[in-house]
N, CA, C and O atoms as a GROMACS GRO file, in nm:
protein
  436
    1UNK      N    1  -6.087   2.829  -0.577
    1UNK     CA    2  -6.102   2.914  -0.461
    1UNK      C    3  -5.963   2.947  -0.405
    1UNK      O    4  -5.873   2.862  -0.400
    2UNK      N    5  -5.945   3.101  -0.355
    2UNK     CA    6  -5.818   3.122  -0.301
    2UNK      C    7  -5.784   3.075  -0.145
    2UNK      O    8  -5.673   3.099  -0.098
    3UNK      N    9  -5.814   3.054  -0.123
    3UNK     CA   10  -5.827   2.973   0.031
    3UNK      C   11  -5.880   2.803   0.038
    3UNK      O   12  -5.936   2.740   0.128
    4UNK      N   13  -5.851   2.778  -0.051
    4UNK     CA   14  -5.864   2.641  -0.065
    4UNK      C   15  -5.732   2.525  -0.091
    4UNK      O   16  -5.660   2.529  -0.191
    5UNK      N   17  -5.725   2.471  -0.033
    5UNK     CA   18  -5.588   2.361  -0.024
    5UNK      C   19  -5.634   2.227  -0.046
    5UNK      O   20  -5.701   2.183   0.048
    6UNK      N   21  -5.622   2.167  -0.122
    6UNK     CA   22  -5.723   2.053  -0.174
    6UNK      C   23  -5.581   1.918  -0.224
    6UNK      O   24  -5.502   1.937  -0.316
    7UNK      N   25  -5.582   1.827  -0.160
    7UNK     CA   26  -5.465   1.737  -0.161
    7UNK      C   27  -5.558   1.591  -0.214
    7UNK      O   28  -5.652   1.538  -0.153
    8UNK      N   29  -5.496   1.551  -0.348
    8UNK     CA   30  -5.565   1.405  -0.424
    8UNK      C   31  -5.490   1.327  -0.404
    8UNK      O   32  -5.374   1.342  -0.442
    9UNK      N   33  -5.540   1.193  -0.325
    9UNK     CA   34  -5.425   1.071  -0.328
    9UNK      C   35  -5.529   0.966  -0.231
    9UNK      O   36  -5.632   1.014  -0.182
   10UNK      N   37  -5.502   0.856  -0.215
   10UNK     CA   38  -5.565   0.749  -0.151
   10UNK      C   39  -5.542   0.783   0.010
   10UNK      O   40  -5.426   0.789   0.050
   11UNK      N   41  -5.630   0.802   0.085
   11UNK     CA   42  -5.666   0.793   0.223
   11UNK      C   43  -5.502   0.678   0.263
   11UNK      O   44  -5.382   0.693   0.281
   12UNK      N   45  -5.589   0.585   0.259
   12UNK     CA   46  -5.530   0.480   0.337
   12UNK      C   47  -5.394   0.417   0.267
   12UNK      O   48  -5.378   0.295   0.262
   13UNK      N   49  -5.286   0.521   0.205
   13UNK     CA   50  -5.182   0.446   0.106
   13UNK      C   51  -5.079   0.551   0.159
   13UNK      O   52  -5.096   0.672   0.169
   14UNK      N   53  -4.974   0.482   0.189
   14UNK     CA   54  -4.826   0.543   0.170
   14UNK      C   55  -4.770   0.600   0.042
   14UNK      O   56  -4.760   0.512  -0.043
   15UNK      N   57  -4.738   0.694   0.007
   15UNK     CA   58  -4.642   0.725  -0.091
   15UNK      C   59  -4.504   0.689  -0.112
   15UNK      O   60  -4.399   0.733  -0.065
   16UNK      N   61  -4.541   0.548  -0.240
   16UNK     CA   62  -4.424   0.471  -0.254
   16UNK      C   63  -4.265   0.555  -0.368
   16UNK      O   64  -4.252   0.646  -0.450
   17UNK      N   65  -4.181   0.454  -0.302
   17UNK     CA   66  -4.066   0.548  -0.308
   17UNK      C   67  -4.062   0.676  -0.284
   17UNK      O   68  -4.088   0.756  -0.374
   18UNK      N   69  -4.039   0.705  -0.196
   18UNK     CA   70  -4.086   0.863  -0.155
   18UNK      C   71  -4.026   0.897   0.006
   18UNK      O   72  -3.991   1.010   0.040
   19UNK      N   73  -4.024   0.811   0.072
   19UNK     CA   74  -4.009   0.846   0.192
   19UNK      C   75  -4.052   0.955   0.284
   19UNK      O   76  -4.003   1.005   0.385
   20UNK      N   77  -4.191   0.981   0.193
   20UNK     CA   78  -4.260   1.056   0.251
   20UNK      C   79  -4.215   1.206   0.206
   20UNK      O   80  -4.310   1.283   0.191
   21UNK      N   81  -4.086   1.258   0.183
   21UNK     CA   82  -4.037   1.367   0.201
   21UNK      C   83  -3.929   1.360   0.325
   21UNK      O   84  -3.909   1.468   0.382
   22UNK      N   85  -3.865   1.255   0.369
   22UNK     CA   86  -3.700   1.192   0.405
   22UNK      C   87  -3.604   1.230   0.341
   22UNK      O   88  -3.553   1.177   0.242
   23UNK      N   89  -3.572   1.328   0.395
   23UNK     CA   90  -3.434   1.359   0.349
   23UNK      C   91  -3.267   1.285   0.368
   23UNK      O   92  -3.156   1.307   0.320
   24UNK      N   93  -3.325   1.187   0.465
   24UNK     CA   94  -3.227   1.105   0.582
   24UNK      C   95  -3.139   1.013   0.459
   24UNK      O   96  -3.036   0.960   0.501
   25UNK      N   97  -3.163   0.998   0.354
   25UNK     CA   98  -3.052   0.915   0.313
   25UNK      C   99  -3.082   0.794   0.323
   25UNK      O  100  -3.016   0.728   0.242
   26UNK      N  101  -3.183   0.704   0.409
   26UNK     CA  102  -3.203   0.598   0.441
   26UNK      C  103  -3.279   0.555   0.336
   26UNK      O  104  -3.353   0.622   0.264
   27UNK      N  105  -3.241   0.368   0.334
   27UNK     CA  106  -3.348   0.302   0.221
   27UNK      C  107  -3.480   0.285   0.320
   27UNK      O  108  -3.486   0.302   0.442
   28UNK      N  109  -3.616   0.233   0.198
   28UNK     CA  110  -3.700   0.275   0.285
   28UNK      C  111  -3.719   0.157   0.396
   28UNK      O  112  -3.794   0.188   0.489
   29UNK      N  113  -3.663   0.029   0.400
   29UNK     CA  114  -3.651  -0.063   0.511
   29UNK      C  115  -3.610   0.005   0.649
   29UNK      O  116  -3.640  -0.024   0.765
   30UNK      N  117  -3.523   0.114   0.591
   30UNK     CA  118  -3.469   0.163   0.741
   30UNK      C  119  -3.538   0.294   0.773
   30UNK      O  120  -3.503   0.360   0.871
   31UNK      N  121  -3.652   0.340   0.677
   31UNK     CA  122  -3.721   0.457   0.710
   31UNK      C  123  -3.880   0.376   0.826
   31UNK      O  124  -3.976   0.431   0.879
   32UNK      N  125  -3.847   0.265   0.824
   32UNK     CA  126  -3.991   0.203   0.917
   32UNK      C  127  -4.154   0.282   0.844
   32UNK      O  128  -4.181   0.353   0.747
   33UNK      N  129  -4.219   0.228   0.939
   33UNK     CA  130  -4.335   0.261   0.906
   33UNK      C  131  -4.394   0.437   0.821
   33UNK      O  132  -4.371   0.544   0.877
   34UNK      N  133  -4.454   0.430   0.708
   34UNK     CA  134  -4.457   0.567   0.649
   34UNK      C  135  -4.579   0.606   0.686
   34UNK      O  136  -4.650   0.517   0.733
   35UNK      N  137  -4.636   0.740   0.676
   35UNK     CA  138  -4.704   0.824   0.710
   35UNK      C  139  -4.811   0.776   0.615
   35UNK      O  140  -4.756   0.766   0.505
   36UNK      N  141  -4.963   0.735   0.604
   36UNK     CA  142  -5.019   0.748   0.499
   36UNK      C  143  -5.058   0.888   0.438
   36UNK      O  144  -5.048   0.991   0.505
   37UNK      N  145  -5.099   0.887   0.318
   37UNK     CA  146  -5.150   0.988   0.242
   37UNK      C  147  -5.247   1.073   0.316
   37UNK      O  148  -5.241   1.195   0.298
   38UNK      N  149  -5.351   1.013   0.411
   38UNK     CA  150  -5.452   1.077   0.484
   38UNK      C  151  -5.395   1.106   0.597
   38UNK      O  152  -5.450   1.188   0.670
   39UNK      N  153  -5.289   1.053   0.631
   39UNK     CA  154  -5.248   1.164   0.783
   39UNK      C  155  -5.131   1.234   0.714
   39UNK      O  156  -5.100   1.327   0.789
   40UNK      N  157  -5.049   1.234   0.602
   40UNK     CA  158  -5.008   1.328   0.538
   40UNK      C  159  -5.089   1.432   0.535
   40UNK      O  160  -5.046   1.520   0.610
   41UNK      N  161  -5.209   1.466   0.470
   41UNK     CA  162  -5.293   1.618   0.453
   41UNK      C  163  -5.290   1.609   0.593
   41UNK      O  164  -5.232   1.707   0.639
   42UNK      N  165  -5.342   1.507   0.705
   42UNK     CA  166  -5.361   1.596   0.842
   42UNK      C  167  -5.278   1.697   0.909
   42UNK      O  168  -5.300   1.802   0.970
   43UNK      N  169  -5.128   1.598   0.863
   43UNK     CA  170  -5.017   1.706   0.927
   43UNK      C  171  -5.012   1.828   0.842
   43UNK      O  172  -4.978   1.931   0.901
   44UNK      N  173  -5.032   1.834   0.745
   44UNK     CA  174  -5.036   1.950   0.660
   44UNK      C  175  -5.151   2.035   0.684
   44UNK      O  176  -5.143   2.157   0.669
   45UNK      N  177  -5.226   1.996   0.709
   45UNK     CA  178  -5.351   2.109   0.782
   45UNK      C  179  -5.312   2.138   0.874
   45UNK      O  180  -5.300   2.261   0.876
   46UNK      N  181  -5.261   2.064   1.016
   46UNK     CA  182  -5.284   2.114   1.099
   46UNK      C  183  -5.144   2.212   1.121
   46UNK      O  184  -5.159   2.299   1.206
   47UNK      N  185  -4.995   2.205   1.046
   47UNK     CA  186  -4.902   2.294   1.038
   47UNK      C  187  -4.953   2.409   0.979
   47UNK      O  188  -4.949   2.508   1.052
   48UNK      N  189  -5.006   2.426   0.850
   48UNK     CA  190  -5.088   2.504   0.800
   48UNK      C  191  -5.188   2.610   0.922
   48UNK      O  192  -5.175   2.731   0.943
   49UNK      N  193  -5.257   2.543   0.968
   49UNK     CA  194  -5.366   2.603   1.034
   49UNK      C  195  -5.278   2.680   1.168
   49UNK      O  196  -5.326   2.781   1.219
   50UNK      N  197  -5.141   2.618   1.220
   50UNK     CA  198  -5.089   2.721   1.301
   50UNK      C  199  -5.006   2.810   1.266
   50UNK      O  200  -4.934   2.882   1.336
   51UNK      N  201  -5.021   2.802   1.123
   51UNK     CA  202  -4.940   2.941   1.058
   51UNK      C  203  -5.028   3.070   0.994
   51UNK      O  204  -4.984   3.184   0.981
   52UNK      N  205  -5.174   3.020   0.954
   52UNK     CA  206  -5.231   3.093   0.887
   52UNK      C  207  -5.409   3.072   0.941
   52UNK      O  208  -5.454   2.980   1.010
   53UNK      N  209  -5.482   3.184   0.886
   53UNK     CA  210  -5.605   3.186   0.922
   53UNK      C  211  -5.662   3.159   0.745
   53UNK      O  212  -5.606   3.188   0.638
   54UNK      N  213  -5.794   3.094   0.774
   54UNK     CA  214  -5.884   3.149   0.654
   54UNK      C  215  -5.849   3.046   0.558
   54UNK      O  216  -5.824   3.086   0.445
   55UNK      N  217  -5.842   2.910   0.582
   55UNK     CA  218  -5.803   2.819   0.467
   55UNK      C  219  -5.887   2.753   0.473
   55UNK      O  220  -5.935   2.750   0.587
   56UNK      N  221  -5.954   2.667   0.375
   56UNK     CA  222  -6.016   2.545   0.375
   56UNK      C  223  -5.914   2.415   0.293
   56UNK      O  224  -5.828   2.407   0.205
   57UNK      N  225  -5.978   2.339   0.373
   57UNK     CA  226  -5.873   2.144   0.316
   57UNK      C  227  -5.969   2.127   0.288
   57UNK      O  228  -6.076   2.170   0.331
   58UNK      N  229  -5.932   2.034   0.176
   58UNK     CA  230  -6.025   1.921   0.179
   58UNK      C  231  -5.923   1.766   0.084
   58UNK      O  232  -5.831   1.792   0.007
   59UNK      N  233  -5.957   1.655   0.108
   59UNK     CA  234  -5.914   1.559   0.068
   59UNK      C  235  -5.983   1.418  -0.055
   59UNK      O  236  -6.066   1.328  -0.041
   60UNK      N  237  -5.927   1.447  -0.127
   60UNK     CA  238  -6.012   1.385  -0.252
   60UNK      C  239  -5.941   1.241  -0.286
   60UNK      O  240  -5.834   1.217  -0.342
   61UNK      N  241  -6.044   1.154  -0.228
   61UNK     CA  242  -5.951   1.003  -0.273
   61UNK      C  243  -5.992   0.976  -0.415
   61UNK      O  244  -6.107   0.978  -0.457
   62UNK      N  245  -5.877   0.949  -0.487
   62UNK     CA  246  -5.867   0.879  -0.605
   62UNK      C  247  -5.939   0.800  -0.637
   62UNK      O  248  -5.961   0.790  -0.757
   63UNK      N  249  -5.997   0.722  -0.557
   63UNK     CA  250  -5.994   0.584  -0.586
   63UNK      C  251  -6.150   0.589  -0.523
   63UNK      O  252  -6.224   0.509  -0.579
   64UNK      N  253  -6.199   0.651  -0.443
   64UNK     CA  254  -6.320   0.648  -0.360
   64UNK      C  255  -6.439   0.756  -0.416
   64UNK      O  256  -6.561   0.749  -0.433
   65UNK      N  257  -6.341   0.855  -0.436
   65UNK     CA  258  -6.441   0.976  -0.458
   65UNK      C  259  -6.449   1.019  -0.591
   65UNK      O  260  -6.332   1.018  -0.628
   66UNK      N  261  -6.523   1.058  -0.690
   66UNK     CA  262  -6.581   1.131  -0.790
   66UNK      C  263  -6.495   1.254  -0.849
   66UNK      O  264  -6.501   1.364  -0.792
   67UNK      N  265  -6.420   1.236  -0.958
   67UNK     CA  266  -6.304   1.312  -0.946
   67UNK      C  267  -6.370   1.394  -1.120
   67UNK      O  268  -6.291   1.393  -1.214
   68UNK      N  269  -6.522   1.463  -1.140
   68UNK     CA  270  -6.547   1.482  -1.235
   68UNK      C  271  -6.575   1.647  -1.219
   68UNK      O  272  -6.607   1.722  -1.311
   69UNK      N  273  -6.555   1.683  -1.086
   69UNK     CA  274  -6.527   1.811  -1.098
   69UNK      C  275  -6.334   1.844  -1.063
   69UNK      O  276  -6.273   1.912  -0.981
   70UNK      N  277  -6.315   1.804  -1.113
   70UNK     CA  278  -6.161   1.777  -1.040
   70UNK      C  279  -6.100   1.734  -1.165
   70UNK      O  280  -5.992   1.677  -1.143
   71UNK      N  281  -6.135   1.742  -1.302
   71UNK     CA  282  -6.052   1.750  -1.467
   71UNK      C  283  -5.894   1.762  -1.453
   71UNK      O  284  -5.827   1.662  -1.481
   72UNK      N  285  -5.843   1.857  -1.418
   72UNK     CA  286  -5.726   1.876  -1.372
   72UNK      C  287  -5.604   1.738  -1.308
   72UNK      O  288  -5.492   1.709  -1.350
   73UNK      N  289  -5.670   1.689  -1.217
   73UNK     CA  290  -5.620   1.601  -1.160
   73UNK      C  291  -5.649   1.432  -1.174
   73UNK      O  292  -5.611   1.322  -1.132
   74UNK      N  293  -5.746   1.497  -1.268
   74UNK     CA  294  -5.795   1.298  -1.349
   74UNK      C  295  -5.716   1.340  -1.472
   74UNK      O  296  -5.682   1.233  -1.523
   75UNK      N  297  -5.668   1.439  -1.546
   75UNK     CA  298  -5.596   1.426  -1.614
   75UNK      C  299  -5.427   1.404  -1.597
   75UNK      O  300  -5.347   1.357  -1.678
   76UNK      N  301  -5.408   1.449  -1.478
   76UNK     CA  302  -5.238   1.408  -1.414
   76UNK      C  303  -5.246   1.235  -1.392
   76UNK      O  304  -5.143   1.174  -1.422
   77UNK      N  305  -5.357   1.157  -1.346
   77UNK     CA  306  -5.358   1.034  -1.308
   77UNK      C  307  -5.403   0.981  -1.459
   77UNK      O  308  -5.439   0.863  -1.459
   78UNK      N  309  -5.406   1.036  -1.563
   78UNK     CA  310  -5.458   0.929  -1.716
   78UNK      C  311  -5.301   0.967  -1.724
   78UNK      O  312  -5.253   0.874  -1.789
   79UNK      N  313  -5.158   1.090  -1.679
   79UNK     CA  314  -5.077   1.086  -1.771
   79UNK      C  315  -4.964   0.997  -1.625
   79UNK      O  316  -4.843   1.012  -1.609
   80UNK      N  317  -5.026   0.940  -1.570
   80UNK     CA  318  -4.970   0.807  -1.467
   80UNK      C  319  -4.859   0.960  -1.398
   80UNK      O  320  -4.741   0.926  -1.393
   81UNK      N  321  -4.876   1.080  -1.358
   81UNK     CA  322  -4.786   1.159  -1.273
   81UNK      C  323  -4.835   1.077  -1.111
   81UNK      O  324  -4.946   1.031  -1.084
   82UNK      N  325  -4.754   1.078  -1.053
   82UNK     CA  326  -4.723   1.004  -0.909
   82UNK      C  327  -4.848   1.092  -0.821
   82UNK      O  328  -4.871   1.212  -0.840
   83UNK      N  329  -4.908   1.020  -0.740
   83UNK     CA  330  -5.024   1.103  -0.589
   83UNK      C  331  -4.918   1.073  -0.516
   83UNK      O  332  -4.825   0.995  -0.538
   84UNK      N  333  -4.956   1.184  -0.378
   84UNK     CA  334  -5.082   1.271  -0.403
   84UNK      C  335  -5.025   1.422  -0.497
   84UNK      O  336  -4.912   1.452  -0.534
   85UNK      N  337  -5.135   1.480  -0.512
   85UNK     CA  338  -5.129   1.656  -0.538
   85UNK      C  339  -5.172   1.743  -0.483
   85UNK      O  340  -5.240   1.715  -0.384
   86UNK      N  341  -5.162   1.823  -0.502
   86UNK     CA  342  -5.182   1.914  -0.393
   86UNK      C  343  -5.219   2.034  -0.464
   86UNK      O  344  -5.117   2.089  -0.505
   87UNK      N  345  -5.341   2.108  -0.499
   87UNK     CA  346  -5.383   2.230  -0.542
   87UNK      C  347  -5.391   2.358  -0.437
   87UNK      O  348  -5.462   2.361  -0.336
   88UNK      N  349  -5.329   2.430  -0.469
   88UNK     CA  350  -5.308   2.528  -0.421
   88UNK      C  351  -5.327   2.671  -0.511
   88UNK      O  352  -5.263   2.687  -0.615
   89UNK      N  353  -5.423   2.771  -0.459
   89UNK     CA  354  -5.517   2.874  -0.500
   89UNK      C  355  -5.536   2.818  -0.664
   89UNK      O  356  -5.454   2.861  -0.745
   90UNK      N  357  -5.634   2.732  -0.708
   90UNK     CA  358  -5.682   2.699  -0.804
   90UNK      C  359  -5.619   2.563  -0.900
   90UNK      O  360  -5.662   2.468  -0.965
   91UNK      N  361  -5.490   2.623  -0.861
   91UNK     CA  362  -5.370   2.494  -0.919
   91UNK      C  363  -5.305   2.406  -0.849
   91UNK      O  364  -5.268   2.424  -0.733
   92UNK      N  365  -5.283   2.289  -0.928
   92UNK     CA  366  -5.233   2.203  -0.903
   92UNK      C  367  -5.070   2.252  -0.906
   92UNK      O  368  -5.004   2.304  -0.996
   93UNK      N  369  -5.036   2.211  -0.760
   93UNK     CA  370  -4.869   2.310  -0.766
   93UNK      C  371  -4.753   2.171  -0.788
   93UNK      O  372  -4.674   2.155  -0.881
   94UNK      N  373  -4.777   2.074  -0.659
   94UNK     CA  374  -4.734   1.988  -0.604
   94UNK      C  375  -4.761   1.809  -0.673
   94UNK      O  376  -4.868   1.759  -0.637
   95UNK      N  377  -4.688   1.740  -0.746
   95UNK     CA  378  -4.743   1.612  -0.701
   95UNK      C  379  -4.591   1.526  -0.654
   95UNK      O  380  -4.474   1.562  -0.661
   96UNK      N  381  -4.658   1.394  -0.602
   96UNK     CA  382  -4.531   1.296  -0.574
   96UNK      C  383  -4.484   1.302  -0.419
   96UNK      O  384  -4.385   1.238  -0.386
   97UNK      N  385  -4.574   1.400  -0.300
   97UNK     CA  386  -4.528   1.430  -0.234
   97UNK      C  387  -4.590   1.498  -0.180
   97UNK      O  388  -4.685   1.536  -0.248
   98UNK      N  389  -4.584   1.559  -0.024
   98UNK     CA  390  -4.665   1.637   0.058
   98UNK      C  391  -4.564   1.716   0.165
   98UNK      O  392  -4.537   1.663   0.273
   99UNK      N  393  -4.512   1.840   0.130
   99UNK     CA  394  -4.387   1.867   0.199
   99UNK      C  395  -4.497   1.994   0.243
   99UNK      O  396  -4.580   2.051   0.172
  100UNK      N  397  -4.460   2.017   0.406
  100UNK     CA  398  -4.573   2.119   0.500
  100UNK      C  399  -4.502   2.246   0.400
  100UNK      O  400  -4.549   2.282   0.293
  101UNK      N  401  -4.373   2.303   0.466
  101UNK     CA  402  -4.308   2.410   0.440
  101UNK      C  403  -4.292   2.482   0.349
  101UNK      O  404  -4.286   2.605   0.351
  102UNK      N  405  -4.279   2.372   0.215
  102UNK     CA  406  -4.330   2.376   0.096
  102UNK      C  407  -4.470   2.425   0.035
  102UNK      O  408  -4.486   2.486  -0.070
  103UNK      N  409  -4.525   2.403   0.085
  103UNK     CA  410  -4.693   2.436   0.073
  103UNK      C  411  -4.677   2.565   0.132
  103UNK      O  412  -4.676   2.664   0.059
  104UNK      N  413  -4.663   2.576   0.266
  104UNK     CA  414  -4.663   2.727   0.353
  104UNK      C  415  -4.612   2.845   0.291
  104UNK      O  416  -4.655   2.953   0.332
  105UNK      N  417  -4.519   2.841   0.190
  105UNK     CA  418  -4.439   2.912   0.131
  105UNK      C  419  -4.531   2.971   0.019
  105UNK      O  420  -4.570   3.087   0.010
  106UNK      N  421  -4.561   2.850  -0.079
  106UNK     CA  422  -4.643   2.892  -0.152
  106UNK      C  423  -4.790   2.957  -0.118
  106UNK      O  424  -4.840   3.045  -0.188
  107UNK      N  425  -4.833   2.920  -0.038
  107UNK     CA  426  -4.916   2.948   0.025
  107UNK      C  427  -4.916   3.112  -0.004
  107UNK      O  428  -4.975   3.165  -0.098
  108UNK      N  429  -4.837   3.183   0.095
  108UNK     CA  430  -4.737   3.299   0.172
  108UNK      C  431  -4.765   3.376   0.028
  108UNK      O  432  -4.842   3.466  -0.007
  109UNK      N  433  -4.673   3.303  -0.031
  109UNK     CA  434  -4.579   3.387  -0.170
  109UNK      C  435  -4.700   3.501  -0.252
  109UNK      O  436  -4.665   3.570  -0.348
   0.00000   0.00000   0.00000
């Protein structure tokens, strides 16, 4: 679907080594507490949603939810590529990471 933004990764898990998308230079002891994966898509919806009309989210845990219409992205996790991902108009654009601006762009483009 073209209006669909669909982000795969565990609800309740940080994205390790990653710093989330930290650009700061810092190790992650000094980056403190990280964003989980599920309030990652939140902030990304809700930046999303004040830039644009007409999108649907949705959030697909790995680990919880039924990933047998979702081929695409059970095949990135059999070839061990890093969550979450992030599909955007049909494809999988994004993994390893959840950057808003990044998405918005593509989004846009």
């Amino acid at each position: 679907m073209e209006n669909k933004v669909i982000v795969y990764g565990v609800k309740d898990r940080t994205i390790e080594n990653n710093h989330s998308g930290c650009t700061c230079g810092c190790s992650s002891s000094e980056a403190g507490t990280q964003p989980t994966m599920g309030e990652l898509f939140e902030s990304l919806k809700a930046y999303l949603q004040e830039r644009m009309t007409g999108l649907e989210f949705e959030f697909v845990d790995v680990l919880e939810d039924s990933l047998k219409e979702h081929k695409d992205a059970l095949e990135l996790l059999e070839l061990r590529y890093p969550i979450p991902y992030t599909k955007i108009k049909g494809k999988i654009s994004f993994y390893g990471a959840i950057f808003n601006e990044v998405v918005y762009e593509d989004l846009k483009g």
